[in-house]
C-alpha positions, 0 to 999 in steps of 0.5 A: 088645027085639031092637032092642036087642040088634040095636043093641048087636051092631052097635056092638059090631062097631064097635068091633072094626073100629075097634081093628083094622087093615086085613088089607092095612095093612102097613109097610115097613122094612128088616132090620136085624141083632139086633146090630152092633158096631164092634170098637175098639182098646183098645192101641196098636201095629202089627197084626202079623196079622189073622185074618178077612177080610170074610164070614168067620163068628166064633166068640165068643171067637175072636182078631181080630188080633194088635197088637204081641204081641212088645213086650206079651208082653215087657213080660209078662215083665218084670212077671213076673221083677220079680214073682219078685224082689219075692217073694223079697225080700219072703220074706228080710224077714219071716224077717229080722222073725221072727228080730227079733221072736225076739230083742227077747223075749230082749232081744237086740236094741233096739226100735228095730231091731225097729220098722227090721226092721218098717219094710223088712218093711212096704215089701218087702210094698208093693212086691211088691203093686205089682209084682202089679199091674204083673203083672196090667196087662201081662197084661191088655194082652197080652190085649188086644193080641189082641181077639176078637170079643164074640158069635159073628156075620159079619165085614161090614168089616175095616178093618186092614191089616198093619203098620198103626199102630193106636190106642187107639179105632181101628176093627179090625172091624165084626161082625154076628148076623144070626140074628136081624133087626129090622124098625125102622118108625115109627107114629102114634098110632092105630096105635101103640096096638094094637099090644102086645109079643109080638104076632105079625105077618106079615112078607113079604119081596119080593125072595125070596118069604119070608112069615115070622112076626115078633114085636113086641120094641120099642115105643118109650114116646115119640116120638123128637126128629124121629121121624115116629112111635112107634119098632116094631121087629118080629123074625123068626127068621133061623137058616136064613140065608136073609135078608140085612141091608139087605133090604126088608120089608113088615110087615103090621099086622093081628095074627095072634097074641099071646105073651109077649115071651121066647116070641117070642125 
């Protein structure tokens, strides 16, 4: 009976070192930003300022540029007294309709000039529609003329000049938030398969001394074409600024922990 127990014990503790990874089994992978985006025109025109140089840190919502804000801001108020114009046309041809309609009761005027006054009314109230639209469009692009930045975040690379002819497309800036980074490495599939989201690892950066704890975010669900392995990426909190993108990482594999994919955010 102890035999048994003695070989059930021992079996049982080989399974558990088979599952686990060897304490001093690590990756190594570089930090990367939780986001990067590439900030691209959506007008055409020539930059008349810009608002950041590289390094400068962005608010979300903060104007990057200006593109031709006189020629939109004039467009804008054109859209907008053509507005006005077709407003008050519009107005003049309903109190013309009621005055018609007043009349064709008291068989003052034919129907056919009621279906006439009715006909002008119907294209004064079509035109005006297309008149707000044109309003709502210049406005738009009179916004756009100015694009911020979509997250709050550093400016890595400006890529505007003043007086420079910009595009539809064209590059403006490339902006990153770097309070959060991602350790990207691949594994095979022995090692792939122990790990789960959540799970908390130990991440140590070389060049400054930094042990810090990352969290498990991405498994990949399959092997990428020319992948050599299953896609991890790991995150660590980067809120004190004392990491850059770019640095290297050694992502130790043995798990020191486990919590839910929102708690490791």
């Amino acid at each position: 009976m102890k035999k048994i127990v003695l070989l059930t014990c021992l079996l049982f503790s080989s399974l558990l070192r088979a599952n686990a990874f060897d304490p001093g089994q690590y990756s190594v992978a570089p930090l990367l930003p939780e986001k990067l985006v590439v900030v691209r025109s959506q007008v055409s025109g020539v930059v008349d300022a810009y608002n950041f140089e590289n390094g400068d840190p962005v608010k979300k919502g903060n104007a990057l540029l200006a593109i031709s804000a006189r020629d939109y801001t004039l467009n804008l108020n054109l859209a907008r007294y053509e507005l006005d114009v077709s407003k008050s046309e519009l107005a003049t041809q309903q109190k013309q309709l009621a005055r018609f309609q007043s009349l064709y009761k008291t068989k003052g005027i034919s129907a056919s000039d009621l279906d006439n006054q009715t006909r002008l009314t119907n294209i004064s109230q079509a035109q005006h529609n297309a008149s707000n639209v044109r309003y709502d469009i210049a406005r738009e692009t009179l916004n756009k003329s100015a694009p911020k930045a979509p997250f709050s975040g550093v400016i890595v690379e400006r890529t505007v000049e003043l007086g420079q002819f910009i595009s539809v497309g064209d590059p403006l800036y490339t902006i990153v938030d770097t309070q959060q980074l991602k350790a990207r490495f691949h594994l095979l599939e022995a090692d792939f398969t122990r790990l789960k989201k959540g799970d908390q690892l130990k991440v140590v950066v070389p060049s400054i001394g930094q042990s810090l704890t990352g969290h498990v975010t991405v498994l990949s669900p399959a092997i990428q074409a020319d992948a050599p392995g299953f896609l991890v990426e790991v995150t660590v909190n980067n809120r004190a600024g004392k990491l850059s993108a770019g640095m290297e990482s050694r992502v130790y594999l043995d798990v020191t922990g486990r919590t839910t994919a929102g708690e490791a955010r």
